[in-house]
C-alpha positions as CSV (number, residue, x, y, z in Angstrom):
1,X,8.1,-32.5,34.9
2,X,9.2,-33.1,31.5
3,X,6.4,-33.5,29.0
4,X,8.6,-33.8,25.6
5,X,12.0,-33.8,24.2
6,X,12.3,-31.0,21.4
7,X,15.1,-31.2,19.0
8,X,16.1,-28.0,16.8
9,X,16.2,-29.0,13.1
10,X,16.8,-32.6,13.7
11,X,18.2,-33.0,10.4
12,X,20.5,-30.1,10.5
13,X,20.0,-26.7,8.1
14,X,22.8,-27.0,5.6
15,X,23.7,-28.5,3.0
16,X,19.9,-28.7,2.9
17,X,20.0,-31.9,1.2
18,X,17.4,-34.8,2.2
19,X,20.3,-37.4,2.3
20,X,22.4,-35.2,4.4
21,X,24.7,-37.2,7.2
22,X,25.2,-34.5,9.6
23,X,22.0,-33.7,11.2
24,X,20.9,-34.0,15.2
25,X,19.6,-37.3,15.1
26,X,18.1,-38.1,17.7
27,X,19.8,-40.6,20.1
28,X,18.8,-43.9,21.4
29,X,18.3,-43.2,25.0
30,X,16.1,-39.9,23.1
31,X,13.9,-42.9,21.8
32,X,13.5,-44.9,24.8
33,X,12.7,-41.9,27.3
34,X,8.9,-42.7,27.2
35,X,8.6,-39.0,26.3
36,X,7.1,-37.8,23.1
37,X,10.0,-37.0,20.6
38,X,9.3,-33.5,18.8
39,X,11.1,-31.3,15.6
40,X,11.0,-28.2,18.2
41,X,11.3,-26.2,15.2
42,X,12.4,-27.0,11.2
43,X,12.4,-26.3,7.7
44,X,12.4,-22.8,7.1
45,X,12.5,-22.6,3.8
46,X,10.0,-21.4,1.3
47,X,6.7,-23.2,0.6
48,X,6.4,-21.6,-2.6
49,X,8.2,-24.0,-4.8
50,X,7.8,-27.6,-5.0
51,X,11.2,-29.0,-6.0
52,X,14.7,-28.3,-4.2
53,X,13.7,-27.6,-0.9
54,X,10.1,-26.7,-1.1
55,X,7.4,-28.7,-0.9
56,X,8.3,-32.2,-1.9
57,X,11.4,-31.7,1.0
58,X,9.3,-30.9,3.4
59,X,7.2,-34.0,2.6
60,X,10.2,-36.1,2.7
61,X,11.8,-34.6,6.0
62,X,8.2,-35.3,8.0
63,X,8.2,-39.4,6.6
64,X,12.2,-39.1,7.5
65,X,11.9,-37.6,10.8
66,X,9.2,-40.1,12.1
67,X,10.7,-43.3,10.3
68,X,14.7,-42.3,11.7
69,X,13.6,-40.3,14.5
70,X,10.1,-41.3,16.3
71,X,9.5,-37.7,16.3
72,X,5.6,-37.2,16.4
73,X,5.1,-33.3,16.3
74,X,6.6,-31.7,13.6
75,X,7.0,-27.6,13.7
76,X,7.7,-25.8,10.9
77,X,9.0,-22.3,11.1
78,X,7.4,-20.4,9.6
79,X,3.8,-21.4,9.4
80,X,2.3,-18.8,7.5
81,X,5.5,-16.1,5.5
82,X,4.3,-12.7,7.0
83,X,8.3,-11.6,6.9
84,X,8.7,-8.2,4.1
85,X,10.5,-9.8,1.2
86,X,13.7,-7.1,1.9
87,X,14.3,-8.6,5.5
88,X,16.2,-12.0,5.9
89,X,14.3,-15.3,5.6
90,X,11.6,-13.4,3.5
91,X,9.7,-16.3,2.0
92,X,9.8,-18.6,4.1
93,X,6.4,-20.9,5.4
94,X,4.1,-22.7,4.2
95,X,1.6,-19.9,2.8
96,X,2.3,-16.3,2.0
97,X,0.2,-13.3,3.7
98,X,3.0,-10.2,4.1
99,X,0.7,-7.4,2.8
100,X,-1.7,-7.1,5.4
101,X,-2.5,-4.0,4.6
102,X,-4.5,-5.2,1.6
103,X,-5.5,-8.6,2.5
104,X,-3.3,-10.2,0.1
105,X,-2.4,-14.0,0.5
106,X,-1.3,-17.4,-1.6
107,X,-1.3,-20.5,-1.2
108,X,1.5,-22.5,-1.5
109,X,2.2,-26.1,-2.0
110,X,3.5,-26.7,0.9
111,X,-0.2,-26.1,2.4
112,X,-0.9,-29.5,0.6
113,X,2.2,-31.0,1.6
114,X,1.3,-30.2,5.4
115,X,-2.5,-31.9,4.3
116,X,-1.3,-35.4,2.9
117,X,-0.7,-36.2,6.9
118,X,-2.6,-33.5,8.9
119,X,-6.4,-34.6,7.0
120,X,-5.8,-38.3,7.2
121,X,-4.7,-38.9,11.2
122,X,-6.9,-37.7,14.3
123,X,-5.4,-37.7,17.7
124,X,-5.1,-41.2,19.5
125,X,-4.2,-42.6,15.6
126,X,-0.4,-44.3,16.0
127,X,2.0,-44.8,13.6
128,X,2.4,-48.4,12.1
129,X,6.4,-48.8,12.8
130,X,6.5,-51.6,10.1
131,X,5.2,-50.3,7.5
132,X,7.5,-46.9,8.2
133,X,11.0,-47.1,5.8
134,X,12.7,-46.5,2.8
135,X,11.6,-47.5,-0.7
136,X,15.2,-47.2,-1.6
137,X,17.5,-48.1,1.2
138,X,20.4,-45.6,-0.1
139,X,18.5,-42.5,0.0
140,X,15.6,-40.5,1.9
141,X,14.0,-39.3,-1.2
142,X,11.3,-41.8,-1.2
143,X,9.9,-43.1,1.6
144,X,6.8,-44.3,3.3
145,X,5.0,-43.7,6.7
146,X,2.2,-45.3,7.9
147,X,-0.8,-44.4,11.0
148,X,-3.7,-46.6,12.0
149,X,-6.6,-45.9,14.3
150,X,-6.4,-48.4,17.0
151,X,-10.3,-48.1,17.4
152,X,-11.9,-48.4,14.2
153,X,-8.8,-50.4,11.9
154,X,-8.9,-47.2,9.6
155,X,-5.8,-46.8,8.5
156,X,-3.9,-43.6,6.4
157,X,0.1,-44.4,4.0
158,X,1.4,-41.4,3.2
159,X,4.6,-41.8,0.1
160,X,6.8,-39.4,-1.2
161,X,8.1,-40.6,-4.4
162,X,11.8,-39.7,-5.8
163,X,11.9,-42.1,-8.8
164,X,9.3,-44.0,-10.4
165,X,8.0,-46.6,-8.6
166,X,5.7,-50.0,-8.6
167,X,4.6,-50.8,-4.5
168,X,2.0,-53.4,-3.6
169,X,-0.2,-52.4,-0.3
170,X,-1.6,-55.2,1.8
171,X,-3.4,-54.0,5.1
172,X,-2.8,-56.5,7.8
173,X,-3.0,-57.1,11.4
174,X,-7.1,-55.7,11.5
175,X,-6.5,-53.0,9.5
176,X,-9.5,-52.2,7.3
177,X,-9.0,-54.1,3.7
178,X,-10.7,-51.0,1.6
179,X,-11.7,-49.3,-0.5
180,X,-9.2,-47.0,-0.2
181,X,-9.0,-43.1,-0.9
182,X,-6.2,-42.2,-2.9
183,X,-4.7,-38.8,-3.1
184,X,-1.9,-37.0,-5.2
185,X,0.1,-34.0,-5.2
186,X,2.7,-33.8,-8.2
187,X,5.0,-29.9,-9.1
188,X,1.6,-29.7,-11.5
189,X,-0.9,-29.8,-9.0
190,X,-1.7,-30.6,-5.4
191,X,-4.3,-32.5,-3.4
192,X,-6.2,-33.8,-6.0
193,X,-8.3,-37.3,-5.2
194,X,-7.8,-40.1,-7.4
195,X,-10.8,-42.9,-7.8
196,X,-11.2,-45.4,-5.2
197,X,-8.8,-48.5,-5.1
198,X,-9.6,-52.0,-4.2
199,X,-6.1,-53.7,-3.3
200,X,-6.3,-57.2,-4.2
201,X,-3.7,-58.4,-6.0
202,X,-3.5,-54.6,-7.5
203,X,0.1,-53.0,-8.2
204,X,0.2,-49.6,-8.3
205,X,2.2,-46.7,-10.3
206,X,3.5,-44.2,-8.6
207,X,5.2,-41.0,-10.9
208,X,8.4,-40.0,-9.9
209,X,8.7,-36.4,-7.3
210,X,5.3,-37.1,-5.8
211,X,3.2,-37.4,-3.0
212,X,0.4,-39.6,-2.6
213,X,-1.8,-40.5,0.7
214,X,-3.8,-44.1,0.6
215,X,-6.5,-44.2,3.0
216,X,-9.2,-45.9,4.4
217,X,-10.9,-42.7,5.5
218,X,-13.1,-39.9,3.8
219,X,-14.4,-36.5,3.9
220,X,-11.0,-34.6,3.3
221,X,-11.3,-31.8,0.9
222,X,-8.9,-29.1,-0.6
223,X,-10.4,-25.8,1.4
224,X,-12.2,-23.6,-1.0
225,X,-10.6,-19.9,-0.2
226,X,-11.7,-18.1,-3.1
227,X,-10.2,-15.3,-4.8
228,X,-7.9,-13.3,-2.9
229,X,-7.9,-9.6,-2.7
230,X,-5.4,-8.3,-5.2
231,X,-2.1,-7.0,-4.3
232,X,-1.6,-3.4,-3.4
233,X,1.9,-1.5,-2.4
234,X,2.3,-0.4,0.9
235,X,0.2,2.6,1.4
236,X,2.0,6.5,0.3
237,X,1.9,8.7,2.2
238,X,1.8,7.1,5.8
239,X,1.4,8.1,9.3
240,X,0.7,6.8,12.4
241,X,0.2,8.5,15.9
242,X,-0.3,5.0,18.0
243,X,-3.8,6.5,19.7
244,X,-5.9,3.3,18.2
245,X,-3.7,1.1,20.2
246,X,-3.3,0.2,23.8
247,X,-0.2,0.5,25.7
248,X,2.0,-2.5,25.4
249,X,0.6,-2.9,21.6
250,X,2.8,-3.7,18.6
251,X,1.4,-1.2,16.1
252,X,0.7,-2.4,12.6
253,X,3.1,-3.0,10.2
254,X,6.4,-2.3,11.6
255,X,8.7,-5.0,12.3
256,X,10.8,-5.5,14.9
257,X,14.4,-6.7,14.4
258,X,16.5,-6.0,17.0
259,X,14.9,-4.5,20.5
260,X,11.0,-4.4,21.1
261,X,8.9,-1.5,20.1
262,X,5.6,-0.8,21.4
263,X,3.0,1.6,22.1
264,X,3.4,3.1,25.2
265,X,1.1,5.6,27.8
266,X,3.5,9.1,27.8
267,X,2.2,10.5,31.5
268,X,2.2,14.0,30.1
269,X,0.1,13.4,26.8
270,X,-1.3,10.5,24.4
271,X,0.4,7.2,23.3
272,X,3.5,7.5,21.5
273,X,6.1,4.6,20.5
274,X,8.7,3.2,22.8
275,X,12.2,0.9,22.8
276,X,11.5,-1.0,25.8
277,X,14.2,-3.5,25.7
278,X,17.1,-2.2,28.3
279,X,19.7,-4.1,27.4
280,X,20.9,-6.2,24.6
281,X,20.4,-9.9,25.0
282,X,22.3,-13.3,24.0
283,X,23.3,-12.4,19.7
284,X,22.8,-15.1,17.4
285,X,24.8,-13.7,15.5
286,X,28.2,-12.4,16.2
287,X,28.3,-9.6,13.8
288,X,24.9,-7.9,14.5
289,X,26.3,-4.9,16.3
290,X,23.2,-2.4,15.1
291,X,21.0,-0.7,18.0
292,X,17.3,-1.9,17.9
293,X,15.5,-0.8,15.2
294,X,12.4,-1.4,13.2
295,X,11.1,-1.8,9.6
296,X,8.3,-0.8,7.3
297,X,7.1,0.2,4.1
298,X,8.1,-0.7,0.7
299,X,11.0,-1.7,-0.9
300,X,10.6,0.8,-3.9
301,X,10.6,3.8,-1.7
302,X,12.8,6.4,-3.4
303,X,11.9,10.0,-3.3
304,X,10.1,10.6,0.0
305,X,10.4,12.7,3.4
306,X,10.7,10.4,7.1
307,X,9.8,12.7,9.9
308,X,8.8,11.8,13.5
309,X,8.8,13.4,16.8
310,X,11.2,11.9,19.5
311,X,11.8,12.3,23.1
312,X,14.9,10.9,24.1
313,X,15.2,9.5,27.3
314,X,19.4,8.6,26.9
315,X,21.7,7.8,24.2
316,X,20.5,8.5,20.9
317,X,17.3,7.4,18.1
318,X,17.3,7.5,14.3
319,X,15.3,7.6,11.3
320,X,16.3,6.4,8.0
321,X,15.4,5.0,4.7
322,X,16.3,2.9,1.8
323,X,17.2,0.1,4.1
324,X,19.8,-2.2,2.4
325,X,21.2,-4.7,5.1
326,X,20.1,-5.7,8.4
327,X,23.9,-5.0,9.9
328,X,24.0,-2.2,8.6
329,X,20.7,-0.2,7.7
330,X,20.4,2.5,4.8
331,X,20.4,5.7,5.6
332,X,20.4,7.1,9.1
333,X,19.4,10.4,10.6
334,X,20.8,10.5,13.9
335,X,20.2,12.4,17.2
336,X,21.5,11.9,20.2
337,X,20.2,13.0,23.8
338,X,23.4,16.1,24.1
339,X,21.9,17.4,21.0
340,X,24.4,16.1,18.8
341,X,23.2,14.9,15.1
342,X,25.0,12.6,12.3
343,X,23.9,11.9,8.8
344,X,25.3,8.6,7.7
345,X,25.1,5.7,4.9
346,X,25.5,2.9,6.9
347,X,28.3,2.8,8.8
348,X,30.0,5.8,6.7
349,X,29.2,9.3,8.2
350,X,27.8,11.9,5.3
351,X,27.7,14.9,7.6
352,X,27.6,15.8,11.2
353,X,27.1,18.5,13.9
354,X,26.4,20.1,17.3
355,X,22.8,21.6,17.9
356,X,24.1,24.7,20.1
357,X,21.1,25.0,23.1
358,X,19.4,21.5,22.8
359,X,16.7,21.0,25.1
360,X,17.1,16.9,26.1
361,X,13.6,16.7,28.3
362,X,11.8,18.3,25.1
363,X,10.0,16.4,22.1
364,X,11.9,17.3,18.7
365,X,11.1,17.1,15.1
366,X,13.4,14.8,13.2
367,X,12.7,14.8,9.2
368,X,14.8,13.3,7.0
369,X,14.5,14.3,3.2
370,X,15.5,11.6,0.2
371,X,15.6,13.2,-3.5
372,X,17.7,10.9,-5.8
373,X,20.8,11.4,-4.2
374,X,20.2,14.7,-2.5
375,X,19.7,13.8,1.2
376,X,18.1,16.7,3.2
377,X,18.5,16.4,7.4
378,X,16.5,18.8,9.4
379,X,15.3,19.2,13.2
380,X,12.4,20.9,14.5
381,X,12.1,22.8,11.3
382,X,16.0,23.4,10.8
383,X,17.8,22.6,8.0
384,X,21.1,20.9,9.1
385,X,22.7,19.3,6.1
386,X,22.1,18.9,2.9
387,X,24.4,16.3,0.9
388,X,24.9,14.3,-2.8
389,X,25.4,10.3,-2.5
390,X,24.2,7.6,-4.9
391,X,24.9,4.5,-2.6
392,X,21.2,3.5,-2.0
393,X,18.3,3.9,-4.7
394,X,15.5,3.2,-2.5
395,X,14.5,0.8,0.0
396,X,12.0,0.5,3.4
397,X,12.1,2.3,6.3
398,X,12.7,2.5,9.9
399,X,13.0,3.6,13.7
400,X,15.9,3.2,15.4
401,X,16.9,3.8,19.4
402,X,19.9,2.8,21.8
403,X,18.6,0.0,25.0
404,X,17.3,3.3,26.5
405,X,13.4,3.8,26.4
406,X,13.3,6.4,23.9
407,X,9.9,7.8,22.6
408,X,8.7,8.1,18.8
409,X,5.4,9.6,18.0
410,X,3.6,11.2,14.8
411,X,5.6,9.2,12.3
412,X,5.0,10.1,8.8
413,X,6.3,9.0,5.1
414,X,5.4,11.5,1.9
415,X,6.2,13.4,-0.7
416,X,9.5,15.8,0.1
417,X,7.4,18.1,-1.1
418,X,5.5,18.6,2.2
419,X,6.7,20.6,4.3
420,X,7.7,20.0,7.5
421,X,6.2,20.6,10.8
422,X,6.7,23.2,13.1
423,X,8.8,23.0,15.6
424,X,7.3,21.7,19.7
425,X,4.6,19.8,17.2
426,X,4.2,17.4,20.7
């Protein structure tokens, strides 16, 4: 049984212009289905700004998609930006909160944006389709949208602006004659109530690159959140040994880009970190030949030491640092599961070498040291290579493994000048 009809970005992702012809509209027999008509999943751009295709565009694409569309359920990706600023579509949602290690959060526009329609409509309220359209029939950039309680004759207009603009409002057809609650949200400030109208015979001035909600109902409010806690880099040293978590877990703070990483139950010991995925799926993109791998830390890591244990259950794992590209990584200290080890910049191997007696059911010690552009390779407690390259500065890090379950356990980031452990540290 089909429930709804979900359309992906409706009005197409690029050029990313409001007026744009070559969207998904959504097609007549779409319409007349009897089935709700939902934006499966749009936007995706950041909430932080109010002009170009912040705020004020998302306003316009929700009046758009209704008035062109009938779509009733608008999803925005992302809802909240919890996505490191170094990994692609960093900044994107309608609030930011991607330092959870502090507790760190703002809130963007686009929050207010979202509230000129979600604090003036219940469930059961329907959209008025007359009073839905253009305020300038060339162009989507200001337009109106209109829902009414079929109960009560309440009644909520909700305009995004592009020029200036003179509109007269006459409720009709039951609707509740006033007063009516005004509220406004300009690039200077957002969600801020205006006094009380009466409508008779009243025109009113709208500014130009707004958005303003008319209503017949009250008690909305702009949340009080306080102050949030200040900023803080991600925390130096690190480590992590997964025993706080239970199997199946994703651990704090790493983020998965390719492959699934989670805790995992080792059957001769405690919990350790695995690759679980077997084999790779159905690309979005063509190009994206890496393994899977997994990010953290900070973007302004330079001089530190990456070490973790690893038990490799087939092909090979990394660790690396002073990640620069999602195709292509940063630095990458390699082993593979016939003992075999490679040092690389991306796709470019630095160094690389044959460990002579390599013991593939054992956990090894893989540390990889960054000192400007020294970079040190070691395992379990041997110094492999040691070589000079300037093609990274610094940068997050991360795990990396082959579709095979390979293990990871005591990860640590620090100084270089810790040494490392010994080696069987599992």
């Amino acid at each position: 049984m089909i429930g709804a009809v979900g359309y992906h970005y409706v009005d197409g992702r690029e050029p990313w212009q409001i007026d744009q012809k070559g969207g998904r509209d959504a097609t007549e027999k779409a319409k007349h289905s009897g089935k709700p008509l939902w934006a499966s999943e749009e936007w995706s751009q950041s909430g932080g700004q109010w002009g170009d295709k912040g705020a004020l565009y998302l306003a316009r694409l929700m009046n758009k998609l209704y008035t062109r569309d009938r779509i009733t359920k608008f999803e925005i990706w992302c809802p909240i930006d919890s996505i490191y600023d170094d990994i692609i579509w960093g900044d994107t949602g309608a609030m930011q909160a991607d330092t959870p290690w502090c507790g760190h959060y703002t809130v963007w526009p686009a929050i207010w944006t979202l509230g000129h329609t979600t604090q003036f409509a219940e469930p059961g309220w329907v959209y008025v389709d007359g009073a839905c359209g253009q305020l300038d029939p060339q162009t989507w950039r200001g337009s109106h949208v209109a829902l009414r309680d079929p109960k009560t004759g309440d009644w909520s207009l909700i305009i995004v602006t592009g020029d200036k603009e003179k509109i007269q409002v006459i409720p009709a057809g039951g609707l509740k004659p006033g007063p009516v609650y005004v509220w406004k949200s300009t690039a200077a400030e957002q969600f801020v109530p205006q006094p009380p109208l009466q409508l008779e015979n009243r025109t009113l001035e709208l500014e130009p690159d707004s958005i303003y909600t008319l209503t017949t109902t009250k008690g909305q409010q702009k949340g009080s959140y306080g102050t949030p806690p200040a900023s803080k880099p991600f925390p130096f040293p690190f480590s992590e040994d997964f025993e706080s978590y239970k199997p199946g877990e994703t651990p704090r703070y790493v983020s998965d880009q390719k492959g699934t990483f989670e805790v995992y139950q080792w059957p001769k010991g405690g919990r350790c970190l695995a690759q679980v995925v077997p084999e790779q799926g159905i690309l979005w993109y063509d190009n994206w030949l890496l393994k899977p791998h997994t990010l953290f830390g900070d973007p302004s890591w330079r001089d530190c030491a990456l070490e973790a244990d690893v038990l490799l259950a087939g092909g090979d794992v990394e660790i690396g640092g002073r990640y620069a590209d999602r195709d292509k990584l940063g630095y990458r200290w390699i082993l593979t599961r016939d003992g075999r080890w490679q040092l690389n910049w991306q796709y470019s191997t630095l160094a690389a070498g044959q460990i002579v007696k390599f013991d593939p059911a054992a956990w090894h010690h893989v540390r990889l040291e960054m000192k400007g552009a020294l970079l040190t390779g070691s395992v379990d407690g041997k110094t492999l290579t040691a070589v000079t390259d300037n093609s990274r500065a610094a940068g997050m890090a991360f795990l990396a493994s082959t579709y095979d379950q390979n293990l990871f356990d005591n990860v640590r980031v620090g100084p270089v000048e810790d040494e490392p452990k010994a080696e069987g540290s599992k």
